[in-house]
Biopython code that builds the backbone (N, CA, C, O; Angstrom):
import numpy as np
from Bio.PDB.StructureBuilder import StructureBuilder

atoms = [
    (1, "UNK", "N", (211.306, 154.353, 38.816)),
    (1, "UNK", "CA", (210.153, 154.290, 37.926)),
    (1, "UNK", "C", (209.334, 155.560, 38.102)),
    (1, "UNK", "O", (209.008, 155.952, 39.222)),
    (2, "UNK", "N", (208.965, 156.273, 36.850)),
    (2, "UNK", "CA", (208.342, 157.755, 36.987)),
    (2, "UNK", "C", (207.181, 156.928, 36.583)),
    (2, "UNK", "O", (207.096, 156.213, 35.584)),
    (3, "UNK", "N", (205.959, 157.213, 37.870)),
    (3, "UNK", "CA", (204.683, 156.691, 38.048)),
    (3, "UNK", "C", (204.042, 157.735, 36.830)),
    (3, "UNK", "O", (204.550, 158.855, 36.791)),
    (4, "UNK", "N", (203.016, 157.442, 35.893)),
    (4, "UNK", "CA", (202.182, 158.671, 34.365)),
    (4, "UNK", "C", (200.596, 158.372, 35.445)),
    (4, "UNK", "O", (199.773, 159.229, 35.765)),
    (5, "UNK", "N", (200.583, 156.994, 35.779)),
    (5, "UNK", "CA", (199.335, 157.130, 35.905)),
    (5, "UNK", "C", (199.140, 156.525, 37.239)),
    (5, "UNK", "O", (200.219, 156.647, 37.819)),
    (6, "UNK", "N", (198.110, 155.806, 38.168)),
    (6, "UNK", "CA", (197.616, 155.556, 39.213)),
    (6, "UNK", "C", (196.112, 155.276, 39.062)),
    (6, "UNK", "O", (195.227, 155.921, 38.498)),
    (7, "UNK", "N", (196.088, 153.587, 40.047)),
    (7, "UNK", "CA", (194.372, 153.524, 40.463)),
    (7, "UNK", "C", (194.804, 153.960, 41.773)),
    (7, "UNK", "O", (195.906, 153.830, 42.305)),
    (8, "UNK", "N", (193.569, 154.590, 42.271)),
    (8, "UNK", "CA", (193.321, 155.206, 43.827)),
    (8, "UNK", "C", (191.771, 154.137, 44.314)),
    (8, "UNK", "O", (191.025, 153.547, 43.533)),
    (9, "UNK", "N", (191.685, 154.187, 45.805)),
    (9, "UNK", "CA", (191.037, 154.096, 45.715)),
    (9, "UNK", "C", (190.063, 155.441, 46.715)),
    (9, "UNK", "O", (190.607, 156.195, 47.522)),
    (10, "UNK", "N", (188.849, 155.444, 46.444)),
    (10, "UNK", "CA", (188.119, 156.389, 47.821)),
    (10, "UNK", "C", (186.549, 155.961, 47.307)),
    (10, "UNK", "O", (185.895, 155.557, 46.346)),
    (11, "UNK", "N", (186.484, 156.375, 48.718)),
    (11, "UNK", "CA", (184.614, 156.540, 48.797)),
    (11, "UNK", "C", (183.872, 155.310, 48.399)),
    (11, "UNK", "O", (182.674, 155.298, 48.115)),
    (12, "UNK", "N", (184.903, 153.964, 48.398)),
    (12, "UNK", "CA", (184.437, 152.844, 47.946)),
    (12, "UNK", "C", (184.483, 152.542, 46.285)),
    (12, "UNK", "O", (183.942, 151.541, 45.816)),
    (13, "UNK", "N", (185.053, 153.330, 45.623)),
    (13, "UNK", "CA", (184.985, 153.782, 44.408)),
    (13, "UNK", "C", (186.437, 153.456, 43.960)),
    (13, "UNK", "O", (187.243, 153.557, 44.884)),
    (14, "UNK", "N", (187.036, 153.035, 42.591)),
    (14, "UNK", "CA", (188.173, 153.284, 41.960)),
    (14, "UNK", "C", (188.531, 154.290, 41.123)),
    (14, "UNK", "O", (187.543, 154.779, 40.575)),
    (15, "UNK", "N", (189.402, 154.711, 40.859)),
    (15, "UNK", "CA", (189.360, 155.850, 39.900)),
    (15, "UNK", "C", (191.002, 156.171, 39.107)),
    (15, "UNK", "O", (191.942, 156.544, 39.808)),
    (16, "UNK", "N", (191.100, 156.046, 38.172)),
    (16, "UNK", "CA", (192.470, 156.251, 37.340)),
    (16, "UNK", "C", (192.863, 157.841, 37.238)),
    (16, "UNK", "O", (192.039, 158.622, 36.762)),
    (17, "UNK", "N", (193.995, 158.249, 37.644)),
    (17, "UNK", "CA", (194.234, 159.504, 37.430)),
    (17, "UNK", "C", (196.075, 159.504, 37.440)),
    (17, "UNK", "O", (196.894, 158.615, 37.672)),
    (18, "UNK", "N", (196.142, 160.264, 37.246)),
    (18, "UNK", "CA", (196.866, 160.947, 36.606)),
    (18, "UNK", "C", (197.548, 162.839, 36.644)),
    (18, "UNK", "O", (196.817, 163.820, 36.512)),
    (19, "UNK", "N", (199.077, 162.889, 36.855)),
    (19, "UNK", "CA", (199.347, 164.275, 37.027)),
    (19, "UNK", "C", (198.438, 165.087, 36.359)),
    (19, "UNK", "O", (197.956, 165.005, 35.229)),
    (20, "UNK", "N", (198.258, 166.066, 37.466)),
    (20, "UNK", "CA", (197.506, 167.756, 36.616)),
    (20, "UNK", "C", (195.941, 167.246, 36.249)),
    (20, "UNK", "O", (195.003, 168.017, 36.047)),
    (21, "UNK", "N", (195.896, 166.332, 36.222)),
    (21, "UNK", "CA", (193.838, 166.095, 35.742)),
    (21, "UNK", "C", (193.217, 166.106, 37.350)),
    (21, "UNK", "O", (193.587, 165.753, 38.469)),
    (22, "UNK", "N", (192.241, 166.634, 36.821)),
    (22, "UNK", "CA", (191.163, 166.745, 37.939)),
    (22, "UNK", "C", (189.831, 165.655, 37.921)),
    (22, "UNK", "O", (189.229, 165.417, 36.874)),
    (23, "UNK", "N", (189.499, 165.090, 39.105)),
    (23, "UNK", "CA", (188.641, 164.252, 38.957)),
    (23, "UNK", "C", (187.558, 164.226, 40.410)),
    (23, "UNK", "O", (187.855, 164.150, 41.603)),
    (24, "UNK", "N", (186.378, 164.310, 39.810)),
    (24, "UNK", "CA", (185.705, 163.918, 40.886)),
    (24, "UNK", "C", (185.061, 162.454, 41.437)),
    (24, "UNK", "O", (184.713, 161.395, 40.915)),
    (25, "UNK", "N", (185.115, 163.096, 42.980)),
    (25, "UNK", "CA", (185.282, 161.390, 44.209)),
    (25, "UNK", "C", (184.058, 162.216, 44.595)),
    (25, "UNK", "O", (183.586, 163.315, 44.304)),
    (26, "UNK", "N", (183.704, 160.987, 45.532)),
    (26, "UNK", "CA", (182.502, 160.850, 46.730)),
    (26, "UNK", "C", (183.195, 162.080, 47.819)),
    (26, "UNK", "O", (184.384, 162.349, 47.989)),
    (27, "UNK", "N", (182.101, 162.628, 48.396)),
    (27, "UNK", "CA", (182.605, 163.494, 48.794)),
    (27, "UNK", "C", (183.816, 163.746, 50.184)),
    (27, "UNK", "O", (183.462, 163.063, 51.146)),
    (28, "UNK", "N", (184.534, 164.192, 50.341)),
    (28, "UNK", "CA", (185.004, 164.519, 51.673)),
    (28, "UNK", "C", (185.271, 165.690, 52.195)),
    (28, "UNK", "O", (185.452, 166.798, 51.690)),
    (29, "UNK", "N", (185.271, 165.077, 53.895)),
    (29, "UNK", "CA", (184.948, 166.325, 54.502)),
    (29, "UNK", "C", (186.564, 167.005, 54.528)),
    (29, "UNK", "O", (187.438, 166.545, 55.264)),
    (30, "UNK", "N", (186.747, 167.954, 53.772)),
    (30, "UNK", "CA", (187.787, 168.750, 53.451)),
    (30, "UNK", "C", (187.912, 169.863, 53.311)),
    (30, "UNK", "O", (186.962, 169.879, 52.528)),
    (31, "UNK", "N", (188.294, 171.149, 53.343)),
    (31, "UNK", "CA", (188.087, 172.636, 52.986)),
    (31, "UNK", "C", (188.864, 172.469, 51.626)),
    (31, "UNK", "O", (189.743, 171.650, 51.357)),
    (32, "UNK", "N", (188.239, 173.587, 50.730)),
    (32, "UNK", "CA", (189.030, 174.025, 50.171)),
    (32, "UNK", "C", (189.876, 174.551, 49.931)),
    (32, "UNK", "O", (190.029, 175.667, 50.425)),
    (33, "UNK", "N", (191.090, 173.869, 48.830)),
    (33, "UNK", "CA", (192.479, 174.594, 49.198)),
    (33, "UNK", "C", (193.008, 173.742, 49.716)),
    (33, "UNK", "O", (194.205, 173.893, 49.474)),
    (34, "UNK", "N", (192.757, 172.292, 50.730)),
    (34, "UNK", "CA", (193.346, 171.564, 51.649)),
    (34, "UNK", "C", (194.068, 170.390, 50.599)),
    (34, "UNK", "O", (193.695, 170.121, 49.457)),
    (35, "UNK", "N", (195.288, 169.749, 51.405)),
    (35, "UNK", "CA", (195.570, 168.553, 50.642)),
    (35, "UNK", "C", (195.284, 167.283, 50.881)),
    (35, "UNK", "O", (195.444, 166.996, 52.068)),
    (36, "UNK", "N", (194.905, 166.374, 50.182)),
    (36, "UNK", "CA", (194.459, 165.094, 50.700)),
    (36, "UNK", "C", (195.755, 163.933, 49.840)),
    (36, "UNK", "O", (196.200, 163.936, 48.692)),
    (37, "UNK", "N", (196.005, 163.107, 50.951)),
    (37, "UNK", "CA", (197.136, 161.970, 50.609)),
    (37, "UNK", "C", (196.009, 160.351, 50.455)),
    (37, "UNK", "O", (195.101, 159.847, 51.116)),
    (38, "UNK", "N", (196.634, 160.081, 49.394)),
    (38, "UNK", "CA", (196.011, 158.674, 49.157)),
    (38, "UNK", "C", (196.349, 157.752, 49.264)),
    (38, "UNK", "O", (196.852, 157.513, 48.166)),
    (39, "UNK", "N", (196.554, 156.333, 50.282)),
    (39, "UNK", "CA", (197.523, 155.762, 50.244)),
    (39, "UNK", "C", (196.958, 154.330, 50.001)),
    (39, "UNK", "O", (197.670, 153.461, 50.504)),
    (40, "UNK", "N", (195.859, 153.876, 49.356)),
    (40, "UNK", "CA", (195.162, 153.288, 49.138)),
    (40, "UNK", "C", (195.152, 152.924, 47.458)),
    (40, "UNK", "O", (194.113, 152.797, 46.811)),
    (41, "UNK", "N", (196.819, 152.755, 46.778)),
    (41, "UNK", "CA", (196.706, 153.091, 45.734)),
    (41, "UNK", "C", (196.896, 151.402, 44.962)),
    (41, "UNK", "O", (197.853, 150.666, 45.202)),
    (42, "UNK", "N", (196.257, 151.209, 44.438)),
    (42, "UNK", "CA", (195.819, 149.568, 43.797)),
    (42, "UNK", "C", (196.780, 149.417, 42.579)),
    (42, "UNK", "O", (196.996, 148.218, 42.402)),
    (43, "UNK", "N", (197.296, 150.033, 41.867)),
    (43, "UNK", "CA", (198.291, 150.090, 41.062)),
    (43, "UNK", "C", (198.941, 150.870, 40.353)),
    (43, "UNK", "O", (198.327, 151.922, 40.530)),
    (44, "UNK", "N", (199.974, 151.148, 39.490)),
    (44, "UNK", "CA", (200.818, 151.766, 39.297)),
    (44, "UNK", "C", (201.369, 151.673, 38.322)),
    (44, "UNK", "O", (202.177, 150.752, 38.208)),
    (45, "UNK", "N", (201.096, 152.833, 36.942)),
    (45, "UNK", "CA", (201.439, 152.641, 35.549)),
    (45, "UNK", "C", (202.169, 153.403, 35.067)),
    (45, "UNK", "O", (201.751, 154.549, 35.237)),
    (46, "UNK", "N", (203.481, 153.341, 34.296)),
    (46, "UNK", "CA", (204.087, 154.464, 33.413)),
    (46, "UNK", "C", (205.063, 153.501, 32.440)),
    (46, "UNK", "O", (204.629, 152.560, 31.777)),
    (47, "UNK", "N", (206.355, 153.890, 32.484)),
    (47, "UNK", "CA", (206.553, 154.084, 30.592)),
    (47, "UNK", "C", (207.937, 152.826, 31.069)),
    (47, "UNK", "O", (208.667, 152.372, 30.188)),
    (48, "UNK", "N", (208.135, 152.321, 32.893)),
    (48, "UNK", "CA", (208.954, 151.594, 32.875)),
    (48, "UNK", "C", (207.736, 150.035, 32.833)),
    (48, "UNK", "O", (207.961, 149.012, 32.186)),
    (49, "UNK", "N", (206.761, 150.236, 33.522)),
    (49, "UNK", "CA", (206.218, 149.096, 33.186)),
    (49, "UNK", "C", (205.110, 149.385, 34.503)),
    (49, "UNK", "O", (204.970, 150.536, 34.915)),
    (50, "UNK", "N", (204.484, 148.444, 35.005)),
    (50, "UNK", "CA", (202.995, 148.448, 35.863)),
    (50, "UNK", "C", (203.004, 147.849, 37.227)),
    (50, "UNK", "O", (203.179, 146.631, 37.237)),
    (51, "UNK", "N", (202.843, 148.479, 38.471)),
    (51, "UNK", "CA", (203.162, 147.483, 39.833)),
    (51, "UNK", "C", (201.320, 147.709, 40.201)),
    (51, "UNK", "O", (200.534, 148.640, 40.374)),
    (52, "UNK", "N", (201.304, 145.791, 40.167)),
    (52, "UNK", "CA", (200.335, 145.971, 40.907)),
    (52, "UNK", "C", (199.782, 145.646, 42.191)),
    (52, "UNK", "O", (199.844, 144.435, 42.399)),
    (53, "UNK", "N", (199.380, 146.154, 42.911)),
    (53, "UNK", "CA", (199.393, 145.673, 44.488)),
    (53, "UNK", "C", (198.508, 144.940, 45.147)),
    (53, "UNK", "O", (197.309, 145.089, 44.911)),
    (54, "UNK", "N", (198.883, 144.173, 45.933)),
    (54, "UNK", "CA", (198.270, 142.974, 46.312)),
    (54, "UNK", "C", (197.953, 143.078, 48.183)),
    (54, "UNK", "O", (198.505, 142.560, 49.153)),
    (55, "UNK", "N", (196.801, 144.009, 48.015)),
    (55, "UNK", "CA", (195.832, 144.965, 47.619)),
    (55, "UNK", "C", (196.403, 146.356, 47.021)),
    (55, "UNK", "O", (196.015, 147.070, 46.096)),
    (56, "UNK", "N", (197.679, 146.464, 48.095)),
    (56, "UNK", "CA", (197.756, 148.019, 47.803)),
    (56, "UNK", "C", (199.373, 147.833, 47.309)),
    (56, "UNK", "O", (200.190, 146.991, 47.682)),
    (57, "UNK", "N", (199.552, 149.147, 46.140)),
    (57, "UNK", "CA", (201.277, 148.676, 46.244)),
    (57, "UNK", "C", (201.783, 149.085, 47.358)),
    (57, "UNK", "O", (201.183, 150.108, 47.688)),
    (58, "UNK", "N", (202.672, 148.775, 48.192)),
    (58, "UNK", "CA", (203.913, 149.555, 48.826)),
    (58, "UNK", "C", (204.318, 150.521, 48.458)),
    (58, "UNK", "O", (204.825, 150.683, 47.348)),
    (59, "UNK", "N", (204.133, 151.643, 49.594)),
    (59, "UNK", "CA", (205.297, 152.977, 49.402)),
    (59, "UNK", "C", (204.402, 153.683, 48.132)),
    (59, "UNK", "O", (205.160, 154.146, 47.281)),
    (60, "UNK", "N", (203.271, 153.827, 47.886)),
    (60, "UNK", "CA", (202.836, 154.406, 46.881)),
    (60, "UNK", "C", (202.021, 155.267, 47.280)),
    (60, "UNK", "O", (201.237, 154.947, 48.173)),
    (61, "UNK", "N", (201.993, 156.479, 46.771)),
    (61, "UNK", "CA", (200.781, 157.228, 47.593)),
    (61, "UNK", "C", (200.675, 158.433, 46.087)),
    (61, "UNK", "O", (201.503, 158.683, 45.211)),
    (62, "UNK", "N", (199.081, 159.028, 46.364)),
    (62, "UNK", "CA", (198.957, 159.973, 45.465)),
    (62, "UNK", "C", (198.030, 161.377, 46.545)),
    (62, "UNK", "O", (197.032, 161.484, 47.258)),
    (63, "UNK", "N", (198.897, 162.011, 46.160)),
    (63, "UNK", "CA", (198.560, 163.871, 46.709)),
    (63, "UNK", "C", (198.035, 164.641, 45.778)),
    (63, "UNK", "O", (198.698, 165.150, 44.874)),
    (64, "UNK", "N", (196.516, 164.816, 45.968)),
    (64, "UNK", "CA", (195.534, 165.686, 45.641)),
    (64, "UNK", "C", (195.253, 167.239, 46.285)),
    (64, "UNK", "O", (195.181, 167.209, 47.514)),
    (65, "UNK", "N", (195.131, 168.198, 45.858)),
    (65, "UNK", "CA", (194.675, 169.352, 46.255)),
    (65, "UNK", "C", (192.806, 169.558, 46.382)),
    (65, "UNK", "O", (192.223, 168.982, 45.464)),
    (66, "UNK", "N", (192.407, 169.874, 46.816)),
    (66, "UNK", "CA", (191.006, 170.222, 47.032)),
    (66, "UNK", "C", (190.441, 171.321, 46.127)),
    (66, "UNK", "O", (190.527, 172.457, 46.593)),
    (67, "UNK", "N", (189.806, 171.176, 44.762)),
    (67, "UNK", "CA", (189.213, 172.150, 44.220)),
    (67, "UNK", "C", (188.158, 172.929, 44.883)),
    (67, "UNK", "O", (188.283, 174.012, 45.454)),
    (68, "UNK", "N", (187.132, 172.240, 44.727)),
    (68, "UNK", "CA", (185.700, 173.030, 45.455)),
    (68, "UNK", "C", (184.438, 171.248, 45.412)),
    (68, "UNK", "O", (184.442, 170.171, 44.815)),
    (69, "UNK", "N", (183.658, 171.884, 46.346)),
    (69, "UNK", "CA", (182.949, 170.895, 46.222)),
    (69, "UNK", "C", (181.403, 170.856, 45.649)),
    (69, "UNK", "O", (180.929, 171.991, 45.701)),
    (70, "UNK", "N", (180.519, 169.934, 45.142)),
    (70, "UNK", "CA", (179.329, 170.374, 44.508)),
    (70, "UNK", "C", (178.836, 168.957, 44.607)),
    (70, "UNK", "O", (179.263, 167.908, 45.087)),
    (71, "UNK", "N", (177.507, 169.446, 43.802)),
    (71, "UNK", "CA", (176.373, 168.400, 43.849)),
    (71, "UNK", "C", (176.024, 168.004, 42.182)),
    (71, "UNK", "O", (175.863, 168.806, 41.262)),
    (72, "UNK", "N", (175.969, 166.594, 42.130)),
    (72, "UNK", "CA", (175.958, 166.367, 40.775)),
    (72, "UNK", "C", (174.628, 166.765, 40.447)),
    (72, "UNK", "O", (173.911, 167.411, 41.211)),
    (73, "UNK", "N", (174.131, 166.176, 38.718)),
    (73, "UNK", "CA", (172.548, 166.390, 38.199)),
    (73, "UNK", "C", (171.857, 165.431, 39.037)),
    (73, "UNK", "O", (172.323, 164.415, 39.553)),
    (74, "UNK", "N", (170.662, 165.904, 39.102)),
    (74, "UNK", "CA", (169.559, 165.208, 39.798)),
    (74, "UNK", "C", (169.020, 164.257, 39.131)),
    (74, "UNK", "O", (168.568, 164.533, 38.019)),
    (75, "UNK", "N", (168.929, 162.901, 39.631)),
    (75, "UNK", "CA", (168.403, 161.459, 38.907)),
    (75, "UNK", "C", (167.007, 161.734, 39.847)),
    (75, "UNK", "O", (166.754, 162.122, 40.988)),
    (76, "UNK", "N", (166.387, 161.356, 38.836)),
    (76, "UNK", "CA", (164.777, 160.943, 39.144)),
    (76, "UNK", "C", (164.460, 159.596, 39.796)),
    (76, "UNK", "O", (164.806, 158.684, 39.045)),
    (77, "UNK", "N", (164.026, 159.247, 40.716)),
    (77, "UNK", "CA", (163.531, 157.455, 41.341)),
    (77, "UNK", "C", (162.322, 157.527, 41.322)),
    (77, "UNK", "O", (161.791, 158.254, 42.161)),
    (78, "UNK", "N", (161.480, 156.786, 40.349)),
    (78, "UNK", "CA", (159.988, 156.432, 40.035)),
    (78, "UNK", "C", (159.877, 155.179, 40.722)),
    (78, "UNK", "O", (160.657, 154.251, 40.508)),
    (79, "UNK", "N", (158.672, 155.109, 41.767)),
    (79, "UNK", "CA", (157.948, 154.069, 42.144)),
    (79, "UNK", "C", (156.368, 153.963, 41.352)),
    (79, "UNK", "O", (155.478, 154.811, 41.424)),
    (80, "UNK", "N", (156.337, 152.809, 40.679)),
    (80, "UNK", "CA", (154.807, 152.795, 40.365)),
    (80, "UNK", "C", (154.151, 151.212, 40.180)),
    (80, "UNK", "O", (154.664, 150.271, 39.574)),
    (81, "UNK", "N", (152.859, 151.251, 40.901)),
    (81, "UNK", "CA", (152.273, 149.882, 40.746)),
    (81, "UNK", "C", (151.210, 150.000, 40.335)),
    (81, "UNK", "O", (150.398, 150.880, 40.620)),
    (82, "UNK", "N", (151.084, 149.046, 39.550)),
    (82, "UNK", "CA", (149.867, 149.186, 38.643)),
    (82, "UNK", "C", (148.472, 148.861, 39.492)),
    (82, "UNK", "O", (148.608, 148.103, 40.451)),
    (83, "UNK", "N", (147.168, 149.368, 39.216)),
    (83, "UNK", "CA", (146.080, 149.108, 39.508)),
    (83, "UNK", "C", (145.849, 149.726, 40.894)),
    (83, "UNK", "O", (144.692, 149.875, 41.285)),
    (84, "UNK", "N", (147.340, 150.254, 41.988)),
    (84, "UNK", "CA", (147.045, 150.238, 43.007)),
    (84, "UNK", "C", (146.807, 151.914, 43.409)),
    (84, "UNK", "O", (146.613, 152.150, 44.602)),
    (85, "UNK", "N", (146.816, 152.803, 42.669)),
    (85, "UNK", "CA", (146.940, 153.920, 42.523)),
    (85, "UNK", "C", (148.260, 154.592, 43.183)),
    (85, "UNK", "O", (148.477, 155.801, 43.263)),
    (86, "UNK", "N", (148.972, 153.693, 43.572)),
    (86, "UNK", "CA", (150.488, 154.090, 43.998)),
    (86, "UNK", "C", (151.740, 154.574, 43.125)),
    (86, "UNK", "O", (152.270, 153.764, 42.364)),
    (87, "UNK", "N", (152.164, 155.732, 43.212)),
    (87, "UNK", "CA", (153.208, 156.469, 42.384)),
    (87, "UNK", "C", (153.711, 157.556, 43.077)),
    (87, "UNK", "O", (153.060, 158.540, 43.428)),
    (88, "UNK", "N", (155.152, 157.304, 43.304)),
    (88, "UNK", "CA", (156.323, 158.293, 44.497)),
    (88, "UNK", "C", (157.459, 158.649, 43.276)),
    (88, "UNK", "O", (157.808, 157.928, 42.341)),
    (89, "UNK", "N", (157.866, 159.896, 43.593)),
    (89, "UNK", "CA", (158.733, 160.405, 42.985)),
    (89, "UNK", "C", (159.644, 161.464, 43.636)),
    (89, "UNK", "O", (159.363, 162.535, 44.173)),
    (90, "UNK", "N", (161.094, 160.697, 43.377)),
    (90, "UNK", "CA", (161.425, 160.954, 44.486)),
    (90, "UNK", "C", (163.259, 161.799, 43.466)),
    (90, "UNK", "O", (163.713, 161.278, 42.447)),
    (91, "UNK", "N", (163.647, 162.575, 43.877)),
    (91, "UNK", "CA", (164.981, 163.148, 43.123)),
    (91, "UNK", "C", (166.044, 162.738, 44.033)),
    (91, "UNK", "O", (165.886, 162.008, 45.012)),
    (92, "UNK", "N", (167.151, 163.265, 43.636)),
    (92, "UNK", "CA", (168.760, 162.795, 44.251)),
    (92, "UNK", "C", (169.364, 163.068, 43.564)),
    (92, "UNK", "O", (169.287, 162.724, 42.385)),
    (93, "UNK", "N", (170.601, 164.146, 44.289)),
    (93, "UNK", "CA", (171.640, 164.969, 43.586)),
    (93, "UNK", "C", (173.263, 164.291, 44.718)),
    (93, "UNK", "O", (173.512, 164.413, 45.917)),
    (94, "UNK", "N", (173.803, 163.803, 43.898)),
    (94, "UNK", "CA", (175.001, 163.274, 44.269)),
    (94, "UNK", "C", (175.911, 164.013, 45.234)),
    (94, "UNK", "O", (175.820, 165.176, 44.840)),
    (95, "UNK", "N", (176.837, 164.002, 46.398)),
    (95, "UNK", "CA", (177.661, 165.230, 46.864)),
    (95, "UNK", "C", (179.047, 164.910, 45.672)),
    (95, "UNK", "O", (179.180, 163.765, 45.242)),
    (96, "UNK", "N", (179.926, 165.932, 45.262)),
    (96, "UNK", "CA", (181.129, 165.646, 45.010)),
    (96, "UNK", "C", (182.359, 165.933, 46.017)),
    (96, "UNK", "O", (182.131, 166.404, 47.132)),
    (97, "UNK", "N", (183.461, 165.681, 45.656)),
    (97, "UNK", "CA", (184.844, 166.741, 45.482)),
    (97, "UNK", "C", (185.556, 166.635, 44.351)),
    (97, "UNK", "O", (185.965, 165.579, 43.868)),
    (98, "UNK", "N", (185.756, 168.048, 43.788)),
    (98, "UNK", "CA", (186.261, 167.839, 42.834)),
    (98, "UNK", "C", (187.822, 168.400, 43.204)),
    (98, "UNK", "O", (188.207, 169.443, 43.731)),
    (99, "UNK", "N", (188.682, 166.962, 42.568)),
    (99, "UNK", "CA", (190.601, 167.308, 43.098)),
    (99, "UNK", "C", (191.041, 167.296, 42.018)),
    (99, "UNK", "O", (190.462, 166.860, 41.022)),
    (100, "UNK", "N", (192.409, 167.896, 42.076)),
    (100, "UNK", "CA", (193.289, 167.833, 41.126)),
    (100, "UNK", "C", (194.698, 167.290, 41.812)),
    (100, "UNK", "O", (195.189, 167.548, 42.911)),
    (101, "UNK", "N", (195.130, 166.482, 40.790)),
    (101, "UNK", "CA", (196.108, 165.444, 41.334)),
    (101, "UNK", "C", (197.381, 166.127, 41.175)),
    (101, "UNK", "O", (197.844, 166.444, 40.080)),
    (102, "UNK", "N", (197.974, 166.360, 42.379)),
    (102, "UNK", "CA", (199.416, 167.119, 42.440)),
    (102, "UNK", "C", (200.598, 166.302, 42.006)),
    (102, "UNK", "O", (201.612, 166.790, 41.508)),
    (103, "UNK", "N", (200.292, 164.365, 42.346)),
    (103, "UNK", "CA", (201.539, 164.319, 42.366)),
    (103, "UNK", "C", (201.480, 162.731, 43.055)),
    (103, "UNK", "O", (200.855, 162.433, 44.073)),
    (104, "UNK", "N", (202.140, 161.992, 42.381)),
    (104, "UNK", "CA", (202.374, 160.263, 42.385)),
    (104, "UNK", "C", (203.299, 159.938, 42.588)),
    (104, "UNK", "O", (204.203, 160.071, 41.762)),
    (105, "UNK", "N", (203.487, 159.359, 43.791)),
    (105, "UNK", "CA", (204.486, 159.511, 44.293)),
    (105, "UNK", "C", (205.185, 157.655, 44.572)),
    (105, "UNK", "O", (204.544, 156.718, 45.047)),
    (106, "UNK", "N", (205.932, 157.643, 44.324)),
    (106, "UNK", "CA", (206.432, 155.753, 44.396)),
    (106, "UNK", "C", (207.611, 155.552, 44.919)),
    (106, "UNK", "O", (208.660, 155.799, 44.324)),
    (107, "UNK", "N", (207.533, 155.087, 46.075)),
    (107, "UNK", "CA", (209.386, 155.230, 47.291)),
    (107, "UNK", "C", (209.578, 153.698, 45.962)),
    (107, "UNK", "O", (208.860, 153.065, 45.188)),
    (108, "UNK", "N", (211.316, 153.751, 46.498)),
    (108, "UNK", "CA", (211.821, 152.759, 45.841)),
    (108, "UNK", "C", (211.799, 151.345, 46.715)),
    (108, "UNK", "O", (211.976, 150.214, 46.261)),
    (109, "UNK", "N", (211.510, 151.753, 48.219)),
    (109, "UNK", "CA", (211.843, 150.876, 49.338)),
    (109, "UNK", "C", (210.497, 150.074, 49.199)),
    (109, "UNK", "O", (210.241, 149.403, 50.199)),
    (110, "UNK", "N", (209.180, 149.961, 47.730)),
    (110, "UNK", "CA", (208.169, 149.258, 47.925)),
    (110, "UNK", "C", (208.784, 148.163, 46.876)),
    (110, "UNK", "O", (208.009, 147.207, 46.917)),
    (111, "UNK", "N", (209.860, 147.886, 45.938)),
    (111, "UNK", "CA", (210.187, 147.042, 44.978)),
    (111, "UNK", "C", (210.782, 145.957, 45.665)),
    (111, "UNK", "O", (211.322, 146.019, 46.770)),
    (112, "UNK", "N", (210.641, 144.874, 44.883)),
    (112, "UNK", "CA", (210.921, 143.533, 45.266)),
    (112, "UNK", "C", (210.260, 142.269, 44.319)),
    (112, "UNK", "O", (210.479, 141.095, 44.618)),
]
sb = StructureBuilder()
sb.init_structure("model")
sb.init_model(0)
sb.init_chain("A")
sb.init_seg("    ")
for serial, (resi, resn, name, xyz) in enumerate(atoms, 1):
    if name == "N":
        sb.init_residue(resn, " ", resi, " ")
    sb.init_atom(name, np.array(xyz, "f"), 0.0, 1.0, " ", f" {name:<3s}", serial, name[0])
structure = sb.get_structure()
């Protein structure tokens, strides 16, 4: 079965990807340039049909390369109460990594 697509999971987060697309995760501590293996992969989609894993499939793993890493846009957090003259304002800029997916990989020794 030639895996098209993949859920991963990281950073507490799910995320669908797919050869050659790039996607950004929560951050990790990684250099750039480095490769990261995923083996935390929740299911498994292409053109023979869908394995899904119960949690994780077997023998499935997805290999990411390390683009660069950054900080998302800044969300604003407003505290305000009325009458009490109380009002905090407070910002927060997300960490990323942004990867690009090398490669989905599915042993045959996870079918059954």
């Amino acid at each position: 079965m030639t895996a098209t697509y993949a859920i991963i999971e990281t950073g507490g987060k799910q995320y669908r990807v797919a050869e050659g697309e790039t996607v950004q995760v929560e951050r990790l501590d990684l250099a750039p340039g480095a490769t990261v293996t995923f083996d935390r992969v929740l299911m498994v989609g292409g053109d023979a049909g869908t394995r899904v894993g119960t949690p994780v499939v077997a023998g499935a793993t997805v290999t990411a390369t390390v683009m660069a890493h950054g900080r998302g846009r800044k969300v604003l957090v407003l505290k305000y109460k009325p009458k009490a003259h109380y009002r905090r304002r407070q910002g927060h800029r997300q960490a990323y990594t942004l990867l690009r997916i090398d490669r989905i990989h599915l042993s045959d020794a996870g079918t059954g």
